[in-house]
C-alpha positions in Angstrom: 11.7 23.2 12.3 12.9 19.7 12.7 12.3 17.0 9.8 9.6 15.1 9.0 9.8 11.2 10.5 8.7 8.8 7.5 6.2 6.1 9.3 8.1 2.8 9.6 5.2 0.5 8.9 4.1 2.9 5.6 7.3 2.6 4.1 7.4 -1.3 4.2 3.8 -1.5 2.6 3.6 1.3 0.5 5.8 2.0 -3.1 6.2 4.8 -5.8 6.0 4.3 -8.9 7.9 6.4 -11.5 5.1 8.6 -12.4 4.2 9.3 -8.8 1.1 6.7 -7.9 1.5 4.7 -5.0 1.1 1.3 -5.5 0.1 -1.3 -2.3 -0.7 -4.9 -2.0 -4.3 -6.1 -1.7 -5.0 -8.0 1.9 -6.4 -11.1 2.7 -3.6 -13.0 1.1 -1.4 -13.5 4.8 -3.2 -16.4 6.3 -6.0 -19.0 6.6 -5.5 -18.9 2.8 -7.1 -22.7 2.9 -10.3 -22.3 2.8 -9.8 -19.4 -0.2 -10.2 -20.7 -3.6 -6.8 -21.0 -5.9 -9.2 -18.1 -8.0 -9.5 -15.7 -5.2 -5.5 -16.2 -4.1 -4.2 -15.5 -7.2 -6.4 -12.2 -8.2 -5.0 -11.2 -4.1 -1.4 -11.3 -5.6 -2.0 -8.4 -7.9 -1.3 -4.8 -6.7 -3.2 -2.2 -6.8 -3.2 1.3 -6.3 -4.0 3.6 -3.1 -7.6 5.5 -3.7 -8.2 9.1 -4.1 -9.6 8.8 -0.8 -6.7 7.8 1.4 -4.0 9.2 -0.6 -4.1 12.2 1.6 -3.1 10.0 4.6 -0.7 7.9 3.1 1.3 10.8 1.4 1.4 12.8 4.7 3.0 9.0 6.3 5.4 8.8 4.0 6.1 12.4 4.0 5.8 13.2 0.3 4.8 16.6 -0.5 1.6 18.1 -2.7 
């Protein structure tokens, strides 16, 4: 059976951490960031975690195992 391709655009957005969360940036933080208060910028650079709820999805893109 032939490998597993790891999804381009999940591996550029998506990070491990060392005990084996998956860490992600929050959105909203690309563009049209003018009319956004300073407050609401800065809490957008934070990161975050992926949910329970879509870890499923984004394990199986970047092809880690569990």
């Amino acid at each position: 059976m032939p490998k597993m391709k790891t999804n381009s655009s999940a591996k550029k957005r998506f990070s491990l951490t060392g005990t084996g969360k998956i860490k992600r940036k929050d959105a909203y933080k690309s563009h049209i960031l003018t009319k956004k208060t300073t407050k609401q910028k800065r809490n957008l650079t934070t990161t975050s975690y992926v949910s329970d709820g879509d870890l499923g999805n984004v394990r199986r893109m970047l092809c880690i195992g569990k």
